[in-house]
N, C-alpha and C positions, 0 to 999 in steps of 0.2 A: 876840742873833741878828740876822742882818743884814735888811733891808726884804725881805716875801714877792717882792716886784716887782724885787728886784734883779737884777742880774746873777748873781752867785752861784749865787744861788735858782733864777734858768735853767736856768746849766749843770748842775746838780743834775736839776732834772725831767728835763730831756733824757736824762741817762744814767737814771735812772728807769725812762723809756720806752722805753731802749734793753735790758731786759735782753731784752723778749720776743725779736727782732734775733740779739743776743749767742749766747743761748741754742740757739738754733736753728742760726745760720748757722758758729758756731764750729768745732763740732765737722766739721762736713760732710767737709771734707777727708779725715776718720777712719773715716767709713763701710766704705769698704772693707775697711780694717784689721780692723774689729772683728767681720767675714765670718771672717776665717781665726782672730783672737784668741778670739772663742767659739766655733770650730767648728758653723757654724748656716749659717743662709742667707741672702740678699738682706731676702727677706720680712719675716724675725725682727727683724733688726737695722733695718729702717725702722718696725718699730714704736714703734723709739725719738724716732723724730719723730712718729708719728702718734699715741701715747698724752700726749706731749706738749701737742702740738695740742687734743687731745681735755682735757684739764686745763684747759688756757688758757682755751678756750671754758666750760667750767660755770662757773668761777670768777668769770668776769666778770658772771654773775647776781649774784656776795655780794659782790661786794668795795664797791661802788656803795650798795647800802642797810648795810652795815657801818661806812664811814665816814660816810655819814650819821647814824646813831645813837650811835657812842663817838666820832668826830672821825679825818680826814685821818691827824693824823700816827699816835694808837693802829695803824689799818689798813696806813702805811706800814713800822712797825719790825717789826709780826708776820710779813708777806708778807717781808720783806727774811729774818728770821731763818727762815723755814720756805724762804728758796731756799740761804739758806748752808750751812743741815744737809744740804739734799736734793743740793747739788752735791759736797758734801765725800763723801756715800755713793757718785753714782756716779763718781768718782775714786778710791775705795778696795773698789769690786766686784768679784767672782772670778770671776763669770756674768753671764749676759747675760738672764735673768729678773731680775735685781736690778736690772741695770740700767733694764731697762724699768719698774720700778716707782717707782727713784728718780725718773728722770723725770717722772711723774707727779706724785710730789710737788714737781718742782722746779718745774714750770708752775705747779701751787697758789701758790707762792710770788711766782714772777716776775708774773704777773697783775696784784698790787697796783702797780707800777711804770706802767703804762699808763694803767690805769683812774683810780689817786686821782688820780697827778701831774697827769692831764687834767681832774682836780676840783678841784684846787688851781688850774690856770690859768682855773678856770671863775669861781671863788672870787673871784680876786684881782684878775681881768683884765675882769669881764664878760663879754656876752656878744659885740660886737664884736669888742671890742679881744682875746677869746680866740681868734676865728678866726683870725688875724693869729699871733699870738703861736703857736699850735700849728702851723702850717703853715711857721714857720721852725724850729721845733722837731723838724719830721718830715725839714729839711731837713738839718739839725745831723746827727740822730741815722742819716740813709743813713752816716756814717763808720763806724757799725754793721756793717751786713752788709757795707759795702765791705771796711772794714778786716778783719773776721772771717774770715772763709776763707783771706787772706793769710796773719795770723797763725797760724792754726789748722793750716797746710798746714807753716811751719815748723816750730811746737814738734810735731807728732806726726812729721815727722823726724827733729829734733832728739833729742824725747825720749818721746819715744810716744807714744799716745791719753791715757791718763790727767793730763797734761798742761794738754789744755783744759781737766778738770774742773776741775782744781788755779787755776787762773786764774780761772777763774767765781768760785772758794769766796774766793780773793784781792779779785776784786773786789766781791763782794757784802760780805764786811766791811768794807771803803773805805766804800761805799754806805752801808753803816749806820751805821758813826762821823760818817760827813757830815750824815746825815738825822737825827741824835739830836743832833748839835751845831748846825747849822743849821737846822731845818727849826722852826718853829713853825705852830700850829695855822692853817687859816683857815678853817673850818665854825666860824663864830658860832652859828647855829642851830642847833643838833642837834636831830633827827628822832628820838623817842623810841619812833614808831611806826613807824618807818623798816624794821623784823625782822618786824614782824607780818605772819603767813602770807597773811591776808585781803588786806592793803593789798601787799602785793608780785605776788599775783597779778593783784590791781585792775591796776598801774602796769603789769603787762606785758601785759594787755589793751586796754588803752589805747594803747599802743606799736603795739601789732598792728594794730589797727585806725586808724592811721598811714598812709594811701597813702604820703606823704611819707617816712614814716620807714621806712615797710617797701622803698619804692625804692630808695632810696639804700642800706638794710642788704644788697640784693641785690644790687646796681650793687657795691662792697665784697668781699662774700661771692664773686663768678662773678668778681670779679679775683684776689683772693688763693688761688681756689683753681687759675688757672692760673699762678700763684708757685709756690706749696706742690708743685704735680705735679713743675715743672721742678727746684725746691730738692731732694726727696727721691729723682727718680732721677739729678742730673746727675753726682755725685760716681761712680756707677756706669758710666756712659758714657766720662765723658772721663780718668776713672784705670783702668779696668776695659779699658775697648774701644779708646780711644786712647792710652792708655797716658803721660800726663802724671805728674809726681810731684806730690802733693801739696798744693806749692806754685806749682806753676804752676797747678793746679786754684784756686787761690785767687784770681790774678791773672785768669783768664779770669773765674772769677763775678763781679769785682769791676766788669767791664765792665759785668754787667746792673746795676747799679746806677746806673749813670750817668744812664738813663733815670728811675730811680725823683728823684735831687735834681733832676734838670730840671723837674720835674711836680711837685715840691714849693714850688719856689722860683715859679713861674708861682702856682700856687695861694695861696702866701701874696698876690704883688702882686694879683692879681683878686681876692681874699675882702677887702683892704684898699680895693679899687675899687668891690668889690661890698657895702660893708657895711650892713645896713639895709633892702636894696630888697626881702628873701623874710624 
């Protein structure tokens, strides 16, 4: 297996952390579609981002004390295999309650990509040298959502909604023949008390009573949730009400990303400027 600190090993975490991105921002151009394909409504079918969301978020309570206690890569190949089943179901669903439950389990899955990979560079990198490291990492992985709606605006032209799914399930097996050929352990430690119910609640009381950490989780949270408002109804707007195709719906979102690498690549040079001083 090649050095955790390689290059390689990068471009690997990056896409890691790009599924939550992928996931999300892929399909979008399909929304509307999938209004008239299950006979349903606006509301129904945004559920499928927001029961999503709502996955992402619990998950990332287990995924953090899980590889603590069994190791990085055990956490990484489980979440990988639970988003390739959950994507290959909503790719081959007849309704759109299936849908919305697949999803759920796909976020289950996709979760582990953010959370460990960001434990692996905590791992390998320090703590320093990790701020640095993840903040070009956040800048790598905007080819995410840029590129997603692009793509995602052609194939549901090209070749319908089901499409995206089909592409997710493609690439999350790339992702795990990489992660099971590549990827070696770097939790030396392992936390055997890492699951116990007492010591998880301890740590997230501890957290909580964080000004610091609680700051910053809020600073975070009241951004991404004016992403998330604009992500879930924009495909409605500008293919619904101005009437673009789908892929031009891709190319306009690709614009709001421009801002997101500008703010990432400042942030890597200042956390490298800044490192040390808090």
């Amino acid at each position: 297996m090649p050095r955790p600190d390689s290059l390689t090993v990068r471009v690997l975490l990056t896409a890691l952390v790009a599924f939550g991105p992928l996931s999300t921002d892929l399909y979008l151009p399909s929304l509307p579609t999938l209004v008239s394909v299950f006979d349903t409504d606006i509301a129904t079918v945004q559920l499928t981002l927001s029961v999503f969301l709502a996955g992402f978020a619990v998950s990332q309570l287990v995924y953090g004390p899980v590889s603590d206690r069994f190791g990085r890569r055990p956490a990484l190949l489980g979440g990988i295999l639970i988003y390739l089943v959950a994507s290959a179901a909503c790719a081959l669903t007849d309704d759109i309650e299936t849908l919305i439950v697949a999803r759920f389990f796909q976020a289950l899955g996709a979760c582990c990509g953010p959370v460990v990979a960001r434990a692996v560079v905590r791992d390998v990198f320090g703590r320093d040298r990790a701020a640095t490291v993840l903040a070009y990492m956040a800048m790598a992985m905007t080819l995410a959502p840029a590129a997603g709606p692009i793509l995602g605006g052609v194939l549901t032209e090209w070749f319908g909604w089901r499409s995206n799914f089909l592409l997710l399930t493609g690439f999350a097996a790339l992702i795990l023949a990489a992660t099971w050929t590549l990827m070696g352990e770097t939790n030396a430690n392992r936390d055997e008390t890492a699951l116990q119910p007492g010591r998880l609640v301890a740590n997230y009381a501890l957290l909580l009573r964080d000004r610091g950490f609680v700051g910053q989780m809020l600073t975070v949270a009241f951004a991404y949730s004016g992403i998330f408002a604009f992500i879930s109804g924009s495909s409605f707007v500008l293919i619904g009400r101005l009437h673009l195709t789908p892929a031009q719906f891709g190319g306009s979102f690709a614009a709001v990303v421009l801002g997101y690498a500008v703010g990432s690549f400042l942030a890597g040079r200042l956390s490298a400027r800044l490192a040390g001083r808090g």
